[in-house]
NUZADO-603096 format. One record per residue (C-alpha): residue in one letter; y, z, x negated. Coordinates in steps of 0.05 Angstrom, whole numbers, plus 5000, padded with zeros to 4 digits. Layout:
// NUZADO-603096
@rest:A&y:Y&z:Z&x:X $
...
// end
This chain:
// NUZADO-603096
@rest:X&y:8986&z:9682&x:5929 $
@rest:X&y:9012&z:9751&x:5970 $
@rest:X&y:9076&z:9758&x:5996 $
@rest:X&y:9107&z:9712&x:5959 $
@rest:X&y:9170&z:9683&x:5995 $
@rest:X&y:9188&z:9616&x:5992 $
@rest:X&y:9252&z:9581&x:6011 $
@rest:X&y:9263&z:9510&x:6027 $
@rest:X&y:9333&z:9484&x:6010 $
@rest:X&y:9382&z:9433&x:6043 $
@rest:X&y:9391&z:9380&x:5992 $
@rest:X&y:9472&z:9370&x:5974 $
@rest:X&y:9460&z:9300&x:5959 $
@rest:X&y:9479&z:9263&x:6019 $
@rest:X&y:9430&z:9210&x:6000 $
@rest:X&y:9375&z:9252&x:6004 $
@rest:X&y:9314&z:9248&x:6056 $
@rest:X&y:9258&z:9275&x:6025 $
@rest:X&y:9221&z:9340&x:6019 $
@rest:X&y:9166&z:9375&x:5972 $
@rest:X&y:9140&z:9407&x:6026 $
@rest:X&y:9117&z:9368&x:6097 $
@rest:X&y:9110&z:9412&x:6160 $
@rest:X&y:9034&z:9401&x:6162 $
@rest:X&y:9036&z:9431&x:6098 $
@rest:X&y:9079&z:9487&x:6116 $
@rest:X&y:9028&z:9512&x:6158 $
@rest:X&y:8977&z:9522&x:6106 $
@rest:X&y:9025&z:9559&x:6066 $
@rest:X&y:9047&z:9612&x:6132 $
@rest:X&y:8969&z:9609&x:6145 $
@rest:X&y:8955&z:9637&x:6069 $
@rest:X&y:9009&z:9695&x:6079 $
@rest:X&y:9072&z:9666&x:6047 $
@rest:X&y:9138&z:9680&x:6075 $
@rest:X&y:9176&z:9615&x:6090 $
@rest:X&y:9238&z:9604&x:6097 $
@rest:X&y:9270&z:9525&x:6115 $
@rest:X&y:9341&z:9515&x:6120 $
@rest:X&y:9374&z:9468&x:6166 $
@rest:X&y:9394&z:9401&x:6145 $
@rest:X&y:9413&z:9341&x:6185 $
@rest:X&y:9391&z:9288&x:6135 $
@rest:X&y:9307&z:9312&x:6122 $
@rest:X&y:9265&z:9266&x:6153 $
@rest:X&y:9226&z:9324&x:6181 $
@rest:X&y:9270&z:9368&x:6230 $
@rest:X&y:9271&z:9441&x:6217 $
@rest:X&y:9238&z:9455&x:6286 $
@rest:X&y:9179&z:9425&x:6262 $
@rest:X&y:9176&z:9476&x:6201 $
@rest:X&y:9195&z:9530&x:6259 $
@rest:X&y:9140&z:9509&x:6306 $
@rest:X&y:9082&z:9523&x:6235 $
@rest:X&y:9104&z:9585&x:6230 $
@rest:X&y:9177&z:9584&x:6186 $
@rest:X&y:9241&z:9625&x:6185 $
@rest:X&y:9304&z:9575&x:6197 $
@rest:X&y:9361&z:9589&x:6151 $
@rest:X&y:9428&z:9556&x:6158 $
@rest:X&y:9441&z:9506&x:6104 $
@rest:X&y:9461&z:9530&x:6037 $
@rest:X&y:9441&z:9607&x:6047 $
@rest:X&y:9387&z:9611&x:5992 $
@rest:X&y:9446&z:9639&x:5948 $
@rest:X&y:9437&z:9702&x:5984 $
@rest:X&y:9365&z:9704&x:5994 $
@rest:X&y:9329&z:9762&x:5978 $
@rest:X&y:9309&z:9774&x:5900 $
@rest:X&y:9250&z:9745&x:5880 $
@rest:X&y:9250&z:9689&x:5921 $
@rest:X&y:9230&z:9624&x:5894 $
@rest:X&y:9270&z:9572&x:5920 $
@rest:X&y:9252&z:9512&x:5933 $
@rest:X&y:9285&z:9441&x:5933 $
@rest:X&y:9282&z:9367&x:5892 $
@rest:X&y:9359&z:9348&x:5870 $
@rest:X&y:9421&z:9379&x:5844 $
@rest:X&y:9438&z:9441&x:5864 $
@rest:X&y:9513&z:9449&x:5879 $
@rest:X&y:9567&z:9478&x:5828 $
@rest:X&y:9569&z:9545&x:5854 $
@rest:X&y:9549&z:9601&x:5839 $
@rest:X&y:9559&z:9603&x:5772 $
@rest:X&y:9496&z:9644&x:5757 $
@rest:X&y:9438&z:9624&x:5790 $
@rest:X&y:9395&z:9691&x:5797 $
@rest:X&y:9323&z:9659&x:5832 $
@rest:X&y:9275&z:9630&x:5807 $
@rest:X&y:9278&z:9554&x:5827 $
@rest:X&y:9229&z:9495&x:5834 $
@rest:X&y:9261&z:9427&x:5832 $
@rest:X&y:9285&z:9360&x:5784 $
@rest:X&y:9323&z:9398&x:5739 $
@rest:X&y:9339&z:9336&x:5689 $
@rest:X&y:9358&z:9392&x:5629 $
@rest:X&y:9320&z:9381&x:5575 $
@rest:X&y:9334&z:9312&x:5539 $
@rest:X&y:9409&z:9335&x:5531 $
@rest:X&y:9429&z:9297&x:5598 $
@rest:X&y:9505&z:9298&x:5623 $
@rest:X&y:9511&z:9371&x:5651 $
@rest:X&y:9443&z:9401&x:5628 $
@rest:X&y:9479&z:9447&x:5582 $
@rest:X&y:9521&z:9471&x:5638 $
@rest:X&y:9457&z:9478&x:5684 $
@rest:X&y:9421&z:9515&x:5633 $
@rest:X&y:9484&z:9569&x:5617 $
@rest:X&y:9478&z:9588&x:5697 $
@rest:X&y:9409&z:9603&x:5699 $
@rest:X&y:9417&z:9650&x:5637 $
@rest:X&y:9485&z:9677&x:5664 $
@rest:X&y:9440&z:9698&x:5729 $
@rest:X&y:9382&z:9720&x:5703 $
@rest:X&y:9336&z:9664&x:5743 $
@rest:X&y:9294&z:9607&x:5717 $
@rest:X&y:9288&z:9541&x:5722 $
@rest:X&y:9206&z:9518&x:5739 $
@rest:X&y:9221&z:9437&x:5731 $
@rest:X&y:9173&z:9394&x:5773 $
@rest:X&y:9185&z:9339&x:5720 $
@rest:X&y:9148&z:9396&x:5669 $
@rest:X&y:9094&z:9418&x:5728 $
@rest:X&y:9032&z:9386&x:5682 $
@rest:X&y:8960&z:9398&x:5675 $
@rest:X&y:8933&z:9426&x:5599 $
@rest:X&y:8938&z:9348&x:5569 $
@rest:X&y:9007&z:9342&x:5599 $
@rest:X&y:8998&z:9299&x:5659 $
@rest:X&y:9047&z:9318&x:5718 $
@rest:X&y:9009&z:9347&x:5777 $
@rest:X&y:9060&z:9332&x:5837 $
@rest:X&y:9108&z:9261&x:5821 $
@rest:X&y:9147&z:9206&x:5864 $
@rest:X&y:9133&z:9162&x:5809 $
@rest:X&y:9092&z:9115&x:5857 $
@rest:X&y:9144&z:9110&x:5913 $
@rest:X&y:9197&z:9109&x:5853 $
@rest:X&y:9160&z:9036&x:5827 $
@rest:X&y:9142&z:9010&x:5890 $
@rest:X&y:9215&z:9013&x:5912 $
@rest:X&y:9240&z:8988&x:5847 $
@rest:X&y:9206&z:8925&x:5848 $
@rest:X&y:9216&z:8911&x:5921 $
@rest:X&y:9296&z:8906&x:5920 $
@rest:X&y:9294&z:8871&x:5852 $
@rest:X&y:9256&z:8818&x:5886 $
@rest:X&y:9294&z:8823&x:5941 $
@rest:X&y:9365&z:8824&x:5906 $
@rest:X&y:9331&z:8765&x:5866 $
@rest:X&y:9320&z:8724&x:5921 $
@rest:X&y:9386&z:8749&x:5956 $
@rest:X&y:9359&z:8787&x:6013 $
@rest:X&y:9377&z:8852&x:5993 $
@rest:X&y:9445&z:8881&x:6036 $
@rest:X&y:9481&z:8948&x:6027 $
@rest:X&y:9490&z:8998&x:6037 $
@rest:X&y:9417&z:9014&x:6024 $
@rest:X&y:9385&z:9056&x:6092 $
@rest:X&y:9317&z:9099&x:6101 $
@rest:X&y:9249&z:9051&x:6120 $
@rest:X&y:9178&z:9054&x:6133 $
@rest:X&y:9134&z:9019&x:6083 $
@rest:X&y:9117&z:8973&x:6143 $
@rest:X&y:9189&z:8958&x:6153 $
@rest:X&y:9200&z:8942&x:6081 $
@rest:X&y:9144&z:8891&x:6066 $
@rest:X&y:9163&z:8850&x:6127 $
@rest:X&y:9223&z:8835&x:6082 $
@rest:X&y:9186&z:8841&x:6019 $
@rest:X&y:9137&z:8789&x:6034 $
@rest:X&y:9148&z:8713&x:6010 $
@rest:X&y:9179&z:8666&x:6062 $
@rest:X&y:9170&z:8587&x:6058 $
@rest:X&y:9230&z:8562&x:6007 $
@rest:X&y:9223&z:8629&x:5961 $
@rest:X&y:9229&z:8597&x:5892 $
@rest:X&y:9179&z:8615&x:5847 $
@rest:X&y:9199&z:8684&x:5797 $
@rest:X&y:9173&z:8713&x:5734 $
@rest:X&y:9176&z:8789&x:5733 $
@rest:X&y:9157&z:8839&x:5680 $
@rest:X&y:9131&z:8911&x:5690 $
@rest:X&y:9146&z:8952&x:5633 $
@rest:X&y:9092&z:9022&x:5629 $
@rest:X&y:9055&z:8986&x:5680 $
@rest:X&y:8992&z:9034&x:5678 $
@rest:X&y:9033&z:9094&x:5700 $
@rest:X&y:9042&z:9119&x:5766 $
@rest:X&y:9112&z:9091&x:5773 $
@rest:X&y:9092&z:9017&x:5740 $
@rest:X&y:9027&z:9020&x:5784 $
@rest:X&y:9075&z:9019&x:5846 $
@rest:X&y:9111&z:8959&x:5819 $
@rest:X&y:9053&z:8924&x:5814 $
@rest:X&y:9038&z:8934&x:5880 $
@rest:X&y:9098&z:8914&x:5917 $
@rest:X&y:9097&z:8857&x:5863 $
@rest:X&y:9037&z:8841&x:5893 $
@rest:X&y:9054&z:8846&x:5963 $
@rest:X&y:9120&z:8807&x:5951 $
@rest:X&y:9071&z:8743&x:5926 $
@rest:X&y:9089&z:8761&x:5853 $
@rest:X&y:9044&z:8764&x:5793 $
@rest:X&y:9070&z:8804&x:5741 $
@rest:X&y:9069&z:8805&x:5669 $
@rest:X&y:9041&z:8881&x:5655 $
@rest:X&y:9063&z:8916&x:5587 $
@rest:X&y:9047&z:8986&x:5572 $
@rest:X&y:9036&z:9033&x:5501 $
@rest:X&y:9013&z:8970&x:5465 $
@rest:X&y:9060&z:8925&x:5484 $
@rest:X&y:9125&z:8971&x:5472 $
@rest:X&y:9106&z:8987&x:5396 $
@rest:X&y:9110&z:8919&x:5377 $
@rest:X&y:9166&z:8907&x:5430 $
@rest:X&y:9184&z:8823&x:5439 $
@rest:X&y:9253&z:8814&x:5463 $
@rest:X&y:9252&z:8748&x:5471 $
@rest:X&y:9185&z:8750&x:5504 $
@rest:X&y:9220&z:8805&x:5547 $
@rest:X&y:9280&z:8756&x:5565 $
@rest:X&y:9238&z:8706&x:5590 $
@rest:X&y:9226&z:8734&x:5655 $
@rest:X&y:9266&z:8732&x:5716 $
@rest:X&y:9265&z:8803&x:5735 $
@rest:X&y:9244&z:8867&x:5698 $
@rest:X&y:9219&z:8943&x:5728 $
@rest:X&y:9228&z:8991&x:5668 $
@rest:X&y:9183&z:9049&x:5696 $
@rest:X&y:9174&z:9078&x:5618 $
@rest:X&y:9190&z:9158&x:5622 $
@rest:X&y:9204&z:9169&x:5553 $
@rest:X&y:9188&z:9231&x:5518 $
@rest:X&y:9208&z:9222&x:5447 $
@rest:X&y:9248&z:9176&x:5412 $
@rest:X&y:9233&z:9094&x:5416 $
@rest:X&y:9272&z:9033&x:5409 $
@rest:X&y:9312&z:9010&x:5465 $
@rest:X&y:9276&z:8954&x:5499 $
@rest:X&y:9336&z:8918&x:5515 $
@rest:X&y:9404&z:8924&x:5474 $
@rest:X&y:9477&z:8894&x:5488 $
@rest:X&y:9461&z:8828&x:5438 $
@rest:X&y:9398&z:8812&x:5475 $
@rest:X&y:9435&z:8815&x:5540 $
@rest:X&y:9480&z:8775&x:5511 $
@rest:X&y:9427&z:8725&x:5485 $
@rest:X&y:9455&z:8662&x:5520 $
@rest:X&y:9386&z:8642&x:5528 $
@rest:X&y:9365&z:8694&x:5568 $
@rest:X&y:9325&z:8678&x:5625 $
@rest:X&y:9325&z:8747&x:5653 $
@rest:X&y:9367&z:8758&x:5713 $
@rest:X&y:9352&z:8821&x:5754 $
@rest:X&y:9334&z:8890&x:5719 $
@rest:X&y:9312&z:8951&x:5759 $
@rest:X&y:9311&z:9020&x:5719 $
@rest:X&y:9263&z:9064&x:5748 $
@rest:X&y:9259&z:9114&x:5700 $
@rest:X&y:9345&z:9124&x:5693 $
@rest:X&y:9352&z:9162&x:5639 $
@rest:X&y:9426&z:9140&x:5630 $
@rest:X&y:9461&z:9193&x:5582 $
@rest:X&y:9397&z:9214&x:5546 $
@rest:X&y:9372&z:9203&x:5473 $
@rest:X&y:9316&z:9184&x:5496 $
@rest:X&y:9338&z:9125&x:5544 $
@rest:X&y:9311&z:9057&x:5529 $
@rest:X&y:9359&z:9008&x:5563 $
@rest:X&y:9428&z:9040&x:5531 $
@rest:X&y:9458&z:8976&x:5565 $
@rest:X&y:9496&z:9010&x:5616 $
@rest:X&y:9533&z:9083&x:5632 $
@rest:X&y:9522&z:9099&x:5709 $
@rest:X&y:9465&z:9097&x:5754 $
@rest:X&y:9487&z:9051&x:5814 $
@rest:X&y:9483&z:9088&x:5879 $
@rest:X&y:9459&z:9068&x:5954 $
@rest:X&y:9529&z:9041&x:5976 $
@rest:X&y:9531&z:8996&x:5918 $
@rest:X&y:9448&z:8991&x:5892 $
@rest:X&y:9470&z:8928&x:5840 $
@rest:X&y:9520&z:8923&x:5785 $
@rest:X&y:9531&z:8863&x:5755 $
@rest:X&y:9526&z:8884&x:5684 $
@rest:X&y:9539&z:8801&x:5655 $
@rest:X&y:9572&z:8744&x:5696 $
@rest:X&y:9551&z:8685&x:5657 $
@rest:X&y:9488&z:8679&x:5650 $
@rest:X&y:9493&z:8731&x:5711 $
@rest:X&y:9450&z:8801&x:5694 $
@rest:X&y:9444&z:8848&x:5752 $
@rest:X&y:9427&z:8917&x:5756 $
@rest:X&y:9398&z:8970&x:5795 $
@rest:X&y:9392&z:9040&x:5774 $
@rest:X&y:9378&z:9091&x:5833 $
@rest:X&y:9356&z:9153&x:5819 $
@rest:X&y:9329&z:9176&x:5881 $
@rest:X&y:9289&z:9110&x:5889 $
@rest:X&y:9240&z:9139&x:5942 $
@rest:X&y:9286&z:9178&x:5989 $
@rest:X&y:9285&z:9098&x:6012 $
@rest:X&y:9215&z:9120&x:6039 $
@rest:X&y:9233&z:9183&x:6051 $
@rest:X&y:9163&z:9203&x:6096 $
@rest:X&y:9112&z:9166&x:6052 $
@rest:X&y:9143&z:9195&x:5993 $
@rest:X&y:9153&z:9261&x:6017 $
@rest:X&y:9071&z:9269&x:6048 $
@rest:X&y:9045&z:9252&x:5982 $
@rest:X&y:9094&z:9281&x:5948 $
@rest:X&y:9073&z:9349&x:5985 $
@rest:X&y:8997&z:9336&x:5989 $
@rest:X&y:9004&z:9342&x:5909 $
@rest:X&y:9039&z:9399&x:5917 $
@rest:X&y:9014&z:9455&x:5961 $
@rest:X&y:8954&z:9475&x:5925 $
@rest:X&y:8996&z:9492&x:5863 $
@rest:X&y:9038&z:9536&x:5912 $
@rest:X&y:8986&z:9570&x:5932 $
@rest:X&y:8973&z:9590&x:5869 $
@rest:X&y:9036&z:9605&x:5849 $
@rest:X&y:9019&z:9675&x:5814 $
@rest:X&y:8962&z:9640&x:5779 $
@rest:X&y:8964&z:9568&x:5760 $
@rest:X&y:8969&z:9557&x:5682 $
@rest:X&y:9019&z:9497&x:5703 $
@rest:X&y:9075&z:9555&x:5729 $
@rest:X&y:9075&z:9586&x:5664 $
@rest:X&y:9080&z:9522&x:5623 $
@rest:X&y:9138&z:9510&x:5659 $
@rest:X&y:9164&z:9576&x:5647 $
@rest:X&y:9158&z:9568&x:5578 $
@rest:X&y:9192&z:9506&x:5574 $
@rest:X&y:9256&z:9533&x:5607 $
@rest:X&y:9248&z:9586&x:5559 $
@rest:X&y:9245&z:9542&x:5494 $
@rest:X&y:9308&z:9501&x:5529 $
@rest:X&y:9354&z:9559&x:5529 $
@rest:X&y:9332&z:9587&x:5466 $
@rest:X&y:9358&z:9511&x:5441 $
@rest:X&y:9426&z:9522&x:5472 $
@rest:X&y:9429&z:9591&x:5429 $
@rest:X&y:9400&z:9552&x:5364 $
@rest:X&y:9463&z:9493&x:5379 $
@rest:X&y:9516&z:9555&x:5386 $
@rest:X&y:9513&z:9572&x:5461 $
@rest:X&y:9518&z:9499&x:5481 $
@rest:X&y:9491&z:9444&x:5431 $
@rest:X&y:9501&z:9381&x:5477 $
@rest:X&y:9571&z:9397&x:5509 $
@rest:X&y:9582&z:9364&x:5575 $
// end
């Protein structure tokens, strides 16, 4: 990759600690002749003066809307509202393209601009495997605070940890009651890290995965105490739980965590609630008698925002470095391109938000 400028965003969301790039990283990239720019931001677990000290430009926050053209900028969240037409080229969770709330919207920018969207979600290898994903981090926490709001230990508002920090709470204590959980697309990455903080929470699992889910048993399903949905859909399925099973006054099931939090999409498989519940408030109680209670973050590993963000990064730098080259880029391209040539098939719109 030559001269090829990269800029590292401040992420708007409040709640956000991570980063796709670590500083350690950084350095590889100024070391292979990319021009780097970090902004500021009070709330990344890495400081930008560890970006400056590898080498980096430091931008003030929010100054990528007037960075040079053909920079590729690069974040994980939202972007803000403004401007209305986004004119780079930008790398991050873009959410647009299973008719989401606002992907419409999103989508109109980018073409009134004249940039692109390149969606990490999308960043996959030729048999469609993603090539840089939280989804571990994104189980792993999932399963620790529905244990923990199972067995009442979990307080909000929800802050930052280490993994160390976390198990110490994670782990069973003498008078823990025995649970039943349920991991649902437990051989992905995301059910993988539910196993594991299952497993370090004294928890044996029931494990479900392709096989399981085409011959879906509710009432099998509402036997357990707790479930982890960590199922990224990409087409069409039955909904694993629906509002008469949750109202099944025989259901055993308690505590469900959504990893996956594809509230608002066609393709969402637990259309039992509206909202995603957010750090301040991580549980809704969806049913009071029996009780149901939800969790549905959807930045699950900004909780382990340095863990996340290492091996979130390690994944990533090597396809940065071959930014001009990688097959993966252009898939993504192409995807953005088939999305907005889907808003012009729908009218200029399609899914109105």
């Amino acid at each position: 990759m030559t001269e090829r400028h990269l800029w590292l965003r401040h992420e708007v969301r409040s709640t956000e600690r991570r980063t796709p790039i670590v500083p350690d990283d950084a350095r590889r990239l100024v070391d292979n002749g990319v021009r780097l720019t970090v902004e500021e931001s009070p709330q990344r677990i890495f400081p930008a003066a560890e970006y400056e000290a590898v080498g980096a430009r430091i931008a003030p926050a929010g100054s990528w809307t007037s960075a040079p053209s053909g920079t590729v900028v690069l974040g994980l969240k939202e972007l803000p509202d403004e401007p209305a037409g986004l004119t780079h080229h930008h790398i991050y969770f873009g959410h647009a393209y299973k008719k989401q709330p606002g992907a419409a919207r999103l989508l109109r920018r980018f073409t009134a601009g004249g940039g692109a969207l390149l969606d990490l979600e999308y960043l996959v290898d030729d048999e469609g495997r993603r090539l840089a994903a939280f989804g571990y981090w994104a189980g792993y926490l999932g399963a620790a605070l529905a244990v923990l709001q199972h067995r009442g230990r979990l307080t909000a508002p929800l802050r930052p940890t280490d993994k160390n920090a976390l198990d110490d709470t994670l782990r069973r204590l003498p008078g823990d009651e025995d649970l039943t959980a349920l991991v649902v697309g437990a051989l992905g990455r995301s059910g993988r890290g539910a196993r594991a903080a299952f497993d370090t929470a004294g928890v044996d699992p029931t494990c479900w995965d392709l096989a399981e889910t085409r011959a879906l048993d509710r009432a099998a399903l509402l036997r357990h105490d707790v479930m982890v949905n960590a199922v990224l859909a990409t087409s069409p399925v039955p909904p694993f739980l629906r509002e008469r099973d949750i109202d099944d006054p025989a259901r055993a099931l308690r505590t469900l965590c959504d990893v996956t939090c594809d509230v608002g999409s066609p393709l969402n498989v637990l259309p039992v609630y509206d909202r995603t519940t957010e750090w301040a408030e991580p549980v809704r109680r969806l049913r009071k008698e029996p009780p149901l209670d939800l969790i549905a973050i959807d930045n699950l590993p900004s909780l382990l925002p340095r863990e996340s963000s290492v091996d979130f990064s390690r994944a990533l730098l090597p396809l940065l470095l071959e930014y001009d080259a990688h097959p993966a880029w252009s898939r993504c391209l192409a995807r953005f391109r088939q999305a907005c040539a889907g808003l012009v098939a729908d009218g200029d719109g399609g899914h109105r938000d």
